[in-house]
DONU-668199 format. One record per residue (C-alpha): residue in one letter; y negated, z, x. Coordinates in steps of 0.05 Angstrom, whole numbers, padded with zeros to 5 digits, always signed. Each point is the difference from the previous one (the first is absolute). Layout:
aYZX/...
This chain:
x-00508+00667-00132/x+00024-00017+00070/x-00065+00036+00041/x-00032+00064-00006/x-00067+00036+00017/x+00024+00075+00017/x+00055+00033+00036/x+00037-00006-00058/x+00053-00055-00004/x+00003-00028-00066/x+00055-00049+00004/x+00064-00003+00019/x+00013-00050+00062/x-00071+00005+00034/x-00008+00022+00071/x-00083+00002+00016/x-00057+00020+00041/x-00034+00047-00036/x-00079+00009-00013/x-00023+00053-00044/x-00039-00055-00043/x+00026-00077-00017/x-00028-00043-00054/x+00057-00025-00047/x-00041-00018-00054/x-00004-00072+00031/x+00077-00006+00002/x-00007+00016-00075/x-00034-00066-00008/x+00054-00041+00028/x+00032-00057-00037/x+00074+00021-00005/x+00022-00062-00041/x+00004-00046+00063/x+00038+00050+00042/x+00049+00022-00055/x+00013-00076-00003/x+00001-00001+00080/x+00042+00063+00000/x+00056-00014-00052/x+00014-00070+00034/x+00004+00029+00075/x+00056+00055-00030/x+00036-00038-00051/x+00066+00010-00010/x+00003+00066+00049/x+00032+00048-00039/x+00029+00061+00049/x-00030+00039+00047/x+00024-00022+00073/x+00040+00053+00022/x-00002+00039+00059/x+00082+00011+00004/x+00002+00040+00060/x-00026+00058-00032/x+00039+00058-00032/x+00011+00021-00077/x-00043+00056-00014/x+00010+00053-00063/x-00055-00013-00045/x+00018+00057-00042/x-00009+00047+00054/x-00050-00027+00046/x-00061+00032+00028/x-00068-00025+00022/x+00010-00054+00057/x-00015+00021+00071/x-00005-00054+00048/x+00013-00025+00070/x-00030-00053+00055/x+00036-00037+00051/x-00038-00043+00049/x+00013-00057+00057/x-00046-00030+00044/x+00005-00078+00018/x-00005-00017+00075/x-00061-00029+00023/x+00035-00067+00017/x+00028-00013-00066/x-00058+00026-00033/x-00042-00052+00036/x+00050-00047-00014/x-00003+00007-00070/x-00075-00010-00002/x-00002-00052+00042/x+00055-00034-00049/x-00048+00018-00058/x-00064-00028+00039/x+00042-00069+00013/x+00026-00004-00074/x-00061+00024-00038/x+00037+00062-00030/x-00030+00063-00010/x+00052+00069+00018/x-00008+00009-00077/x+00041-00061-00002/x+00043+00025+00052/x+00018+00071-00028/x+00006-00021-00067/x+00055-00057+00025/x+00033+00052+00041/x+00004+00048-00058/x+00025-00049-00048/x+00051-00027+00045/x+00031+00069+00012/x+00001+00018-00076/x+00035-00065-00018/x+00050+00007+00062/x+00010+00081-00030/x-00003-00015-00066/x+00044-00078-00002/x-00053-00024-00035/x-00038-00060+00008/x-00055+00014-00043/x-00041+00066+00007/x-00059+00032-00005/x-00030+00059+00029/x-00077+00030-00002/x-00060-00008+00040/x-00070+00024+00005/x-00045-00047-00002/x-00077+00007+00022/x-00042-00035-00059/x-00051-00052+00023/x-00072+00012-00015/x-00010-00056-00034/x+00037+00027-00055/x-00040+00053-00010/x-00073-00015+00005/x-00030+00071-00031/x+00035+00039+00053/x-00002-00032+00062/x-00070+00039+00008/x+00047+00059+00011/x+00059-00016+00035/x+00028-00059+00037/x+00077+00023-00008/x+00043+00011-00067/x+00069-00001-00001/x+00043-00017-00056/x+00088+00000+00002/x+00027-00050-00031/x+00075-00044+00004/x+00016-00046+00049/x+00061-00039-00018/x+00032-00035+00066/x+00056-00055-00022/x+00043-00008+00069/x+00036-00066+00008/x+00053+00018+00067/x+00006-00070+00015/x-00082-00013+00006/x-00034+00000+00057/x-00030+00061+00017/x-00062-00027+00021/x-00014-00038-00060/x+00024+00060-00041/x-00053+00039+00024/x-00049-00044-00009/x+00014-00008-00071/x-00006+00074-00009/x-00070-00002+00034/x-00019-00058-00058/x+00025+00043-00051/x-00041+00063+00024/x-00057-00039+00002/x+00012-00023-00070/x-00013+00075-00020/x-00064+00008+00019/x-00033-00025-00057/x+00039+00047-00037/x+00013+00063+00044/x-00054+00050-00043/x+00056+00004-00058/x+00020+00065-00012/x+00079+00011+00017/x+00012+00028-00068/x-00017-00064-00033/x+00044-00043+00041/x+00050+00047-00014/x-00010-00007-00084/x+00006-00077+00022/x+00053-00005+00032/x+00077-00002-00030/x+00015+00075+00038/x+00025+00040-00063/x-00046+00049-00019/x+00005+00072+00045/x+00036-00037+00060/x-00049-00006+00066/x-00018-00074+00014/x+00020+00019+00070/x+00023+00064+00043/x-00031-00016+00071/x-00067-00012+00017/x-00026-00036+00070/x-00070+00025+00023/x-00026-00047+00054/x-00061+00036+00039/x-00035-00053+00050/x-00079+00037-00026/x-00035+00069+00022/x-00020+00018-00072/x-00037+00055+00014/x-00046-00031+00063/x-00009-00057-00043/x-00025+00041-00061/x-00043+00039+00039/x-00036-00056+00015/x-00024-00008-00066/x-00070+00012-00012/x+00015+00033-00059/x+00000+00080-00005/x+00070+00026-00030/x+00014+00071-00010/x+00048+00004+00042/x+00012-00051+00052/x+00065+00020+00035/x+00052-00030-00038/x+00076+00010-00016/x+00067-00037+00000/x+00043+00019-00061/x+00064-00019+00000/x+00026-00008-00078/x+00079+00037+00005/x+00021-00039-00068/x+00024-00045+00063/x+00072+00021+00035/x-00017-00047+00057/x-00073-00017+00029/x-00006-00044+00061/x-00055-00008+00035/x-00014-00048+00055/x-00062+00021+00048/x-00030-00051+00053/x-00022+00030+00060/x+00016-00019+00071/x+00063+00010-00015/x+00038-00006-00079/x+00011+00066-00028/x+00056-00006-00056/x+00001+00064-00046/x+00049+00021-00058/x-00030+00051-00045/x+00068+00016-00050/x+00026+00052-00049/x+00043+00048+00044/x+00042+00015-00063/x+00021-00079-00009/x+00005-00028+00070/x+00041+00036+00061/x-00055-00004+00072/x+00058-00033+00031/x-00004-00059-00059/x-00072-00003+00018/x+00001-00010+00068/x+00050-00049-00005/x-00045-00036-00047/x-00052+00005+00048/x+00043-00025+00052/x+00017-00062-00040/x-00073-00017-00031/x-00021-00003+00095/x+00072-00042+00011/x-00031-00043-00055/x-00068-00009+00031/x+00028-00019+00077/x+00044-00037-00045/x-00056-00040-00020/x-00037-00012+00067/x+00055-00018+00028/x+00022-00061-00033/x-00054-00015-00056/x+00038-00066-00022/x+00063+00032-00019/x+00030+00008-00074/x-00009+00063-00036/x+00072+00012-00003/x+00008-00008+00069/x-00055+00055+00018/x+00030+00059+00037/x-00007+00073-00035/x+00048+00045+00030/x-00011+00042+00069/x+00044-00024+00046/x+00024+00077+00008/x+00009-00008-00073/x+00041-00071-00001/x+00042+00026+00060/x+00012+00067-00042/x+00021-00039-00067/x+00035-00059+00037/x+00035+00037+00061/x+00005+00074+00000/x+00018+00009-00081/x+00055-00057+00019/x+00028+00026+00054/x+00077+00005-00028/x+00028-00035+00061/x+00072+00033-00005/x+00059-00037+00040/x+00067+00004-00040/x+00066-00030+00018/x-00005-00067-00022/x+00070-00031-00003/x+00029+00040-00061/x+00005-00016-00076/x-00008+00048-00047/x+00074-00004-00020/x+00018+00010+00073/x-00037+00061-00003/x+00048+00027-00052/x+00060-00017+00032/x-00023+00042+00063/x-00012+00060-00054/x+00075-00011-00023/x+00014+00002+00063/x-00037+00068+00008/x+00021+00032-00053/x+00063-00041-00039/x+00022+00062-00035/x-00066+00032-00039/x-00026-00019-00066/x-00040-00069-00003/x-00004-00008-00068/x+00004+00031-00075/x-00008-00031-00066/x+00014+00050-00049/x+00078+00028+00015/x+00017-00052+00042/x-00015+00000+00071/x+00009-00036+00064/x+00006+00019+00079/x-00035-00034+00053/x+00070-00033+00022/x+00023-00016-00077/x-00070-00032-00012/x+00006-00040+00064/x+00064-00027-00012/x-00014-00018-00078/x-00062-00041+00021/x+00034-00035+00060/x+00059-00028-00053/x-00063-00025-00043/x-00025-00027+00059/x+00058-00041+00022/x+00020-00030-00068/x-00077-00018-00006/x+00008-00035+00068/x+00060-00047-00034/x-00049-00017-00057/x-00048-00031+00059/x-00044+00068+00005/x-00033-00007+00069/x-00068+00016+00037/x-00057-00026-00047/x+00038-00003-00059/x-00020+00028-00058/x+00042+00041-00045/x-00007+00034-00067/x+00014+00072-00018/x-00017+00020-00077/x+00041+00069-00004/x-00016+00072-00039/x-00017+00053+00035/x+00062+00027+00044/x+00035+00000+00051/x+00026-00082-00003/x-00080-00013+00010/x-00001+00028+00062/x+00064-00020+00027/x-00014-00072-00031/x-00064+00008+00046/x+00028+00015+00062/x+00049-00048-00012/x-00047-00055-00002/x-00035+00009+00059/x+00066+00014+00043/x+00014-00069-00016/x-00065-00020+00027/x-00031-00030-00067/x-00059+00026-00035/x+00002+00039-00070/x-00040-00013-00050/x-00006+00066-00051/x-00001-00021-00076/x+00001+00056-00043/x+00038-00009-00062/x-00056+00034-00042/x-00040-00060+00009/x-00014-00042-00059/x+00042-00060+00003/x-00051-00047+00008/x-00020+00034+00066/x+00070-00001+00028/x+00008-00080-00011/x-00067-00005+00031/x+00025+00033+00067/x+00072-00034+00002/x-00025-00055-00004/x-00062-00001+00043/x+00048+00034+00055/x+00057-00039-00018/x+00048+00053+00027/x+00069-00024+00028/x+00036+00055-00027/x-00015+00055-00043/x+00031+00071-00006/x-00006+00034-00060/x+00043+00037-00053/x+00051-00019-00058/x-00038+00033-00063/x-00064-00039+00032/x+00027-00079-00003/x-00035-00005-00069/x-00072+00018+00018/x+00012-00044+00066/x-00027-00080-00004/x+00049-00060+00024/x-00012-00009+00074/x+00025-00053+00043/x+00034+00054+00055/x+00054+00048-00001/x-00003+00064-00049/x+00036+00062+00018/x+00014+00062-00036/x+00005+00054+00053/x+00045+00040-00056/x+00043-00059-00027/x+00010-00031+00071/x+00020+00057+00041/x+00071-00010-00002/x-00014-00062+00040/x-00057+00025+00040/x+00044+00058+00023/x+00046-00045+00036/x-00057-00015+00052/x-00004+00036+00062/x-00040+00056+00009/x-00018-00008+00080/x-00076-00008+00007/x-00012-00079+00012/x-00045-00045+00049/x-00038-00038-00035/x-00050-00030+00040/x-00054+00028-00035/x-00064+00008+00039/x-00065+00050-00006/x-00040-00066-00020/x+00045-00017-00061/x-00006+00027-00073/x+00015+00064-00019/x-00022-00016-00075/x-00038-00032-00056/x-00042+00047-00045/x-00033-00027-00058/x-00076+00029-00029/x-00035-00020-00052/x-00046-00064+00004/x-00071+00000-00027/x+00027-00064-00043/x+00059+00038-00024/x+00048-00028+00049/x+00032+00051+00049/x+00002-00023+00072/x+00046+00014+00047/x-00016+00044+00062/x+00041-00018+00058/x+00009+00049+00044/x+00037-00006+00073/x+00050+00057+00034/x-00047+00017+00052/x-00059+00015-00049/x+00038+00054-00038/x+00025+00027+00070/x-00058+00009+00013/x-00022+00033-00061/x+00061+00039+00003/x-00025+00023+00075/x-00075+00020-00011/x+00021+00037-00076/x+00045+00036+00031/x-00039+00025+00059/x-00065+00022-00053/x+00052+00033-00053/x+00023+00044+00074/x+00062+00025-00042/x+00065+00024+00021/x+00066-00036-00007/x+00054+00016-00050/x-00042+00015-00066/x+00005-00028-00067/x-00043-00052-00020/x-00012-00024-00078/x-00008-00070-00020/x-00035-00008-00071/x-00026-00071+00000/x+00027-00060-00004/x+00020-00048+00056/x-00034-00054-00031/x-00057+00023+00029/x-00007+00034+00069/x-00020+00066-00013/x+00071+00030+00009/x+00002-00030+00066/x-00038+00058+00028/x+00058+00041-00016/x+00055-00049+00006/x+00010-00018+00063/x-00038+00064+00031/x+00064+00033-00023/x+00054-00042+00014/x-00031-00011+00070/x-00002+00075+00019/x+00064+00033-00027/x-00039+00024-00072/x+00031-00002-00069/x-00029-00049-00039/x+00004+00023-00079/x-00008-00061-00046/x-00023+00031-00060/x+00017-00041-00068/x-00064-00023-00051/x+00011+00046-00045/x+00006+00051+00048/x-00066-00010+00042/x-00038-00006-00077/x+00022+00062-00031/x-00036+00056+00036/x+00044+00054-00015/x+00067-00038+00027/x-00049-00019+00058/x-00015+00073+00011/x+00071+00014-00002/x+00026-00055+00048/x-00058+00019+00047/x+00018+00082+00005/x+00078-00014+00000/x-00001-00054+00051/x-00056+00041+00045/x-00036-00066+00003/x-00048+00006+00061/x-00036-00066-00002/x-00017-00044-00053/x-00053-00075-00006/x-00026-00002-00077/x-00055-00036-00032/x-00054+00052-00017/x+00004-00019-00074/x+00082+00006+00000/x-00009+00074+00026/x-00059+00022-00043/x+00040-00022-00061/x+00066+00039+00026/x-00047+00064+00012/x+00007+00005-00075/x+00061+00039+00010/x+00004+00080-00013/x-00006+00016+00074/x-00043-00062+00035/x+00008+00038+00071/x+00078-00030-00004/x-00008-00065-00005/x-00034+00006+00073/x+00041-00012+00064/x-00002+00051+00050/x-00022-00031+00067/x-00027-00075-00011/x-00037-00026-00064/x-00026-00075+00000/x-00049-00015-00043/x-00002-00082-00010/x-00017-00057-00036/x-00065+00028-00034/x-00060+00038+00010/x+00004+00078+00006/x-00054+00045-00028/x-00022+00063+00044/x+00013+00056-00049/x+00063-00027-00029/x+00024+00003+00079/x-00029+00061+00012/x+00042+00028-00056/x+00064-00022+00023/x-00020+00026+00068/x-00005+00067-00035/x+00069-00013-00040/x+00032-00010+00069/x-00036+00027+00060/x+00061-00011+00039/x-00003-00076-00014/x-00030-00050+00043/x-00034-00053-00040/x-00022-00061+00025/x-00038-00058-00033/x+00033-00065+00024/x-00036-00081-00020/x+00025-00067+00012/x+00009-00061-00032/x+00070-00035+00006/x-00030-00057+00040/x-00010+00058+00053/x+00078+00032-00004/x-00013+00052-00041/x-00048+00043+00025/x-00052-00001+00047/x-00047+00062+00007/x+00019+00066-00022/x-00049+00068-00008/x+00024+00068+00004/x-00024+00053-00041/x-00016+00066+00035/x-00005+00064-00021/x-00071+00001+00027/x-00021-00062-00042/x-00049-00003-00042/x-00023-00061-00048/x-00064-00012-00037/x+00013+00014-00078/x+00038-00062-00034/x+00012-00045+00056/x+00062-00029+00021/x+00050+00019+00057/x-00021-00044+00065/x+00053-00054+00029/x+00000+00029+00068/x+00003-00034+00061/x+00050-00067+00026/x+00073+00014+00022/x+00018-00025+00066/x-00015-00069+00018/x-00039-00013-00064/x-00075-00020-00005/x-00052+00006-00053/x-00059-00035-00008/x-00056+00017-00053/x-00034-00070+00004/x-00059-00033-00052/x+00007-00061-00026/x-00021-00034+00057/x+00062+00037+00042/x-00053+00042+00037/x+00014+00072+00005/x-00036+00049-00048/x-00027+00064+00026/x+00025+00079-00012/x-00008+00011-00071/x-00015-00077-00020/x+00060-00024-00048/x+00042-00060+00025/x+00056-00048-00023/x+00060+00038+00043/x+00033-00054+00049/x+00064+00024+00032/x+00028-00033+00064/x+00058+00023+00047/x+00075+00002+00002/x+00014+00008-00075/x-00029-00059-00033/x+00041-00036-00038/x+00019-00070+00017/x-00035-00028-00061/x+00017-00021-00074/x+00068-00032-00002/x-00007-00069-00022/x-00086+00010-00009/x-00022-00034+00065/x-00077-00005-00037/x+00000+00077-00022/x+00029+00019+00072/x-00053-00036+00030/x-00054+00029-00042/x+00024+00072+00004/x+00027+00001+00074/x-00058-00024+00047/x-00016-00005+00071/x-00019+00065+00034/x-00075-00014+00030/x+00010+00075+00037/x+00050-00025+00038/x+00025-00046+00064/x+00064+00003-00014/x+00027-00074-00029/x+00023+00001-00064/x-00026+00073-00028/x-00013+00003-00070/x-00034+00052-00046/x+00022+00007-00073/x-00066+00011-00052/x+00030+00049-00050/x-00057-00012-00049/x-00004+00079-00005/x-00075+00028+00019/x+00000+00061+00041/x-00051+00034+00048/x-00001+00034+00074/x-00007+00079-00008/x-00039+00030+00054/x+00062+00021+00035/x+00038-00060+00007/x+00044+00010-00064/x-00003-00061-00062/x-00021+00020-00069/x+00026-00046-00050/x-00060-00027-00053/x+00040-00043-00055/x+00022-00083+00002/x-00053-00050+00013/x+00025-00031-00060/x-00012+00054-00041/x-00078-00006+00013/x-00017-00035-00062/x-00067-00019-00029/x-00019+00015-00073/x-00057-00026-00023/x-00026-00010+00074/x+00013+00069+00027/x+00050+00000+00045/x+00039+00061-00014/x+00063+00031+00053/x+00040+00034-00056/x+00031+00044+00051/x-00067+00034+00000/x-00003+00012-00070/x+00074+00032+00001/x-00019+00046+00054/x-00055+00031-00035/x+00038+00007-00068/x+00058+00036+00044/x-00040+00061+00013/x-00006+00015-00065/x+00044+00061-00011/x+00040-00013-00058/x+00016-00080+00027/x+00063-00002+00034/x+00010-00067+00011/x-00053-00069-00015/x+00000-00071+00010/x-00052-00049-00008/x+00003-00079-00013/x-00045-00052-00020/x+00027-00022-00070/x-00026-00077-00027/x+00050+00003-00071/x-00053-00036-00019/x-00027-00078+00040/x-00057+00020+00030/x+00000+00070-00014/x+00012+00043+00055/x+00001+00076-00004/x+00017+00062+00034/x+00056+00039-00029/x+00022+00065+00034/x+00077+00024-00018/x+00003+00077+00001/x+00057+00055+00002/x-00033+00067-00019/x+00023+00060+00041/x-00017+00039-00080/x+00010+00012-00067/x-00035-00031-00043/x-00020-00049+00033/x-00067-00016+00027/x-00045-00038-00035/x-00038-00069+00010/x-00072+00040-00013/x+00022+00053+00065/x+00026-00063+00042/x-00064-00034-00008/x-00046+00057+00011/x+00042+00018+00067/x-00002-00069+00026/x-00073-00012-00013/x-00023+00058+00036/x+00037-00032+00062/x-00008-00081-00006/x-00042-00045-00039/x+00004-00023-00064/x+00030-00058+00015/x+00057+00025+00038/x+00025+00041-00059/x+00055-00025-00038/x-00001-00036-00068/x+00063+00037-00023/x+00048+00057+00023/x+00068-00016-00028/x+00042+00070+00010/x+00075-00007+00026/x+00054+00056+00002/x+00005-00034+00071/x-00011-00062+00039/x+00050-00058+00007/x+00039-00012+00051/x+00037-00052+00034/x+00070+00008+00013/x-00016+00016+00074/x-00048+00052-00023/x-00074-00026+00009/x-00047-00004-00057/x+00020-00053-00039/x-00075-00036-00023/x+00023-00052-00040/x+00042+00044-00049/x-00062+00036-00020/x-00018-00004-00073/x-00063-00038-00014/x-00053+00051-00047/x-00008-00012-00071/x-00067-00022-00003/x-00007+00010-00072/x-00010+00084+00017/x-00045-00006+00061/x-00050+00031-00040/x+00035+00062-00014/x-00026+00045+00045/x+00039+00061+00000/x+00070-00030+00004/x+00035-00042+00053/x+00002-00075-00023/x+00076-00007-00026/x+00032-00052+00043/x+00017-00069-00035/x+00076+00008+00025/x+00039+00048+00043/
């Protein structure tokens, strides 16, 4: 029952003035049949809780009684008369007014267009003839679902909500637990988690006016805390906004910025009525300038007439006789590696090689990968990296979408290599001939503006794309990298990754461009964790860029603290848990470790955090991204390309000097992906949309949240499986987890979570379950847990999603073992 009679509340959700005696027994009497029919049509096919997103995860396990706070924030008279004034003109009532407000801010936090939040509502008399002898006033809470359309009309908008309000009334005495039982909320999840109070009536001077004798005629507001957030909107000369929230989910800061944005919205509004939602300010200006300006503020100005080859030929210069590189027992001195690439580069320049030309290199790990490299760009081409452990498929697929003029390889590789129309050749069968080149450093013509390579990702069709990237981007990266690793000359540097991808750039030219060894470690090498741990303490390997998932799988080795470098450790590619940082922090105090994201459309890298020795991270989440290297730009935007507040997850936009040129011969996908910079004056600006979500922390750093794309619905949730795969990782005996959406079967979509237990035996489904349901709903937990001995990866070193086994379906119902993957 959604009223009461007593002090006592009796039902969740209800906020009411008290009197010590109310007759229900005419609500009793009501004909339910018409509202459940009224009810279940206003709220079908809402299925989740609108969520509040800015709030923080809170330990249910270990949680006390709620304590709460209040933040207020007066409207100025002006706008305050404004806004009745509008209301008086349009026929709306502030109800109206709040309730639009509210909803508008929820669906801009929340990026959805369809939400719902609760209200009280005071219950007309009419529908309650026996009592209205007592009291003029009873207030019910019930759901208000607000369905925002950004390219309507505000305006009209509003008045559309009014007509819907007013469609309540006839059915506003139905207790909230009954629309609840009606609607498609599964049972024990809240129909909604903030509740709007609007208070434009002086309860208690208009109950006293009641001829009728009550027992106690002062009367109380009672604020249900069930609710994390209660706003409450209170017309007086001027608007009073207040924020009633639970102090243990919501920081005061996010609270007042919320208020903040809930007033922007309301000048908003009387400012220019006629506008489209989407186009209806939110942010503080101190807030825009903050997220727009003073977070971007990487304004660095390097030398820009150099090429990152050039760069390395003034290190020869520097330092001709010291170590450049080692493969193994073979290594090379700055002048030796000079002069090798230089006699590549001039027998490439016979072969037609020249600025915007686009060569080949598919070589093994060693030391003719680098100098084939080096050699390309001193000619003034651009390499494109193949690695030979590529399917074959893949490699004809990237000939031939390049198609290369020349392509350098080796001898025992000619088999695995497709038919190409250019020139093939074998940096170990050719030499003889190559060696007769000169090995004087050559002008080429090559400019900052030309391409320094082609780098092909994976496609969402299955197709890689090229990446083209030009001399002045990496430069550039090279630059602002180099300045936030702030690490002395002359150490040794590891390279574990492949060059197909450019992860090892972050090492490789760092190096070569400041007088460092660079160690070019073989495959098998960099995945057998005791030769790792070996190389690393022999070779007194000070800084080192790994995938996380490459490095937790060579801490298998008998002493993990060895496979750590001791100055610099880069941690890229994936997402990094807290605790398993924390513990290599405590493996190597000494160590610097720095998180470092970027897509290769970017150059690499583009923000980087630092762990301190001070920090401290909530229980399971991930490492943050940091903050932009110089002359980089992030925006957090919506999908209107507005930007979202602190704390309000965003589709990450980079803009500045790295971007990439575009997709080599994808004009449509370059188009799509690359678009025009609204934040800025400059002609021709671009920002790249990553498609990764991330959020604002409160002190300017980026938390990453997951892919947009892998938000997917199942059967109408929409579900961010990043979420789920954070809560399963603070389980103690999980050491690593991955979730996907699985449809092995047309039109069957399920969650499957992939698990690598940190024990023996392993867990069990039953314990999963249990863990996960006192942390999410139920329809966020898995279908099946398929146990691994350890995740896939790619030969670059990231998780690897599409080699993960699908779950034999046939022993989902075998609770206390793991279902057996179909294949491994």
């Amino acid at each position: 029952m959604g009223f009461t009679r007593t002090a006592e509340i009796v039902e969740e959700g209800l906020i009411i003035m008290i009197v010590r005696e109310l007759a229900i027994e005419s609500l009793q009497q009501q004909d339910l049949s018409q509202a459940e029919v009224f009810w279940k049509q206003a709220l079908k096919g809402f299925n989740a809780p609108t969520p509040l997103v800015v709030n923080r995860a809170v330990d249910g396990e270990h949680r006390q009684e709620s304590s709460y706070g209040e933040e207020e924030r007066w409207l100025s008279e002006a706008v305050t008369l404004q806004l009745k004034s509008l209301a008086q003109e349009h026929e709306l009532t502030l109800n109206t007014l709040i309730y639009g407000v509210w909803g508008l801010l929820l669906s801009r936090y929340s990026g959805e267009e369809d939400v719902v939040f609760g209200v009280t509502r005071a219950c007309q008399r009419s529908h309650l003839e026996k009592a209205q002898s007592k009291v003029e006033l009873f207030i019910n809470t019930l759901p208000v679902r607000v369905q925002v359309s950004p390219e309507m009309s505000l305006l009209l908008w509003l008045k559309q909500l009014q007509a819907q309000e007013i469609s309540w009334q006839d059915y506003e005495y139905t207790p909230l637990s009954k629309v609840q039982e009606w609607s498609d909320i599964p049972d024990g999840t809240s129909l909604f988690e903030s509740l709007v109070v609007i208070e434009n009536y002086q309860p208690t001077s208009e109950l006293h006016q009641q001829e009728s004798s009550w027992e106690n005629q002062e009367f109380q507001r009672l604020e249900q805390t069930s609710f994390s957030v209660i706003v409450s909107g209170i017309a007086e000369t001027q608007l009073l906004l207040k924020i009633k929230y639970d102090s243990d989910r919501f920081e005061q800061a996010t609270i007042t910025r919320m208020l903040g944005h809930l007033q922007t919205i309301l000048a908003g509004i009387v400012a220019n009525p006629e506008q489209r939602l989407a186009d209806l300010p939110m942010l503080t200006p101190a807030e825009r300038h903050q997220l727009l300006v003073e977070w971007n503020n990487t304004q660095i100005d390097y030398p820009q007439d150099t090429c990152i080859h050039q760069r390395f030929e003034a290190q020869v210069e520097r330092t001709p006789n010291a170590i450049a590189l080692v493969f193994e027992d073979e290594q090379l001195t700055y002048r030796e590696l000079n002069i090798r690439a230089n006699k590549i580069a001039h027998h490439l320049q016979t072969l037609g090689v020249k600025p915007e030309v686009l060569v080949g290199i598919c070589v093994e790990r060693s030391l003719e990968m680098i100098v084939g490299l080096l050699g390309i760009l001193k000619a003034g081409g651009a390499y494109v990296p193949l690695d030979p452990a590529f399917p074959s498929e893949r490699l004809s697929s990237m000939i031939a979408d390049s198609q290369v003029l020349v392509l350098l390889t080796q001898e025992k590789l000619m088999a695995r290599l497709p038919e190409h129309r250019g020139h093939t050749v074998c940096l170990d069968r050719d030499w003889e001939v190559i060696s007769q080149n000169s090995g004087e450093n050559l002008v080429t013509g090559v400019k900052p503006d030309n391409l320094a390579y082609v780098i092909y990702t994976s496609g969402s069709t299955g197709q890689p794309k090229g990446v083209a990237i030009a001399q002045k981007s990496i430069v550039n990266y090279l630059n602002g990298i180099l300045e936030r690793l702030n690490i002395s000359s002359n150490i040794n540097w590891a390279l574990v990754s492949t060059i197909a991808a450019d992860l090892g750039h972050t090492v490789v030219f760092p190096s070569l461009c400041t007088g460092g060894c660079l160690h070019v470690l073989s495959q098998e090498r960099a995945s057998d964790p005791n030769a790792f741990a070996d190389y690393v303490e022999r070779h007194a390997i000070d800084c080192l860029k790994i995938v996380p998932s490459h490095l937790a799988a060579l801490q298998t080795s008998s002493h993990p603290e060895r496979v750590l470098p001791r100055q610099r450790l880069i941690l890229g590619g994936e997402a990094s848990r807290c605790d398993w940082v924390e513990s290599l922090q405590n493996l190597a105090p000494h160590c610097t470790i720095l998180n470092h994201y970027g897509p290769t459309e970017a150059t690499v890298g583009v923000l980087t955090y630092q762990i301190e020795k001070t920090s401290k991270f909530p229980s399971g989440s991930t490492l943050p991204l940091g903050r932009p290297l110089a002359n980089t730009q992030i925006y957090l935007l919506d999908a209107h390309l507005q930007p979202v507040p602190i704390g309000v997850p965003g589709e990450l936009h980079i803009g500045g000097a790295g971007l990439a040129r575009g997709y080599l011969n994808r004009s449509d996908l370059t188009k799509d992906k690359f678009i025009s910079n609204p934040f800025s004056d400059e002609p021709g600006e671009r920002l790249y949309k990553t498609g990764d979500l991330a959020r604002y922390l409160p002190d300017g750093n980026i938390e990453f949240l997951g892919r947009i794309d892998n938000q997917v619905k199942i059967r109408g949730f929409r579900i961010e499986v990043g979420e789920i795969e954070a809560v399963l990782a603070q389980h103690p005996s999980v050491q690593e987890t991955v979730v996907i959406a699985r449809e092995d079967v047309p039109g069957d979509k399920r969650l499957v979570a992939y698990v690598v237990s940190a024990q023996e035996p392993a867990l069990t489904i039953s314990e999963l379950r249990s863990f996960l349901k006192e942390k999410l709903p139920d329809y966020r937990v898995p279908s099946a847990f398929v146990t691994l001995d350890a995740l896939p990866l790619t030969p670059n070193g990231k998780l690897n999603r599409r080699a993960l086994p699908a779950p034999d379906w046939t022993k989902r119902d075998r609770e206390e073992t793991f279902v057996a993957p179909r294949t491994l």
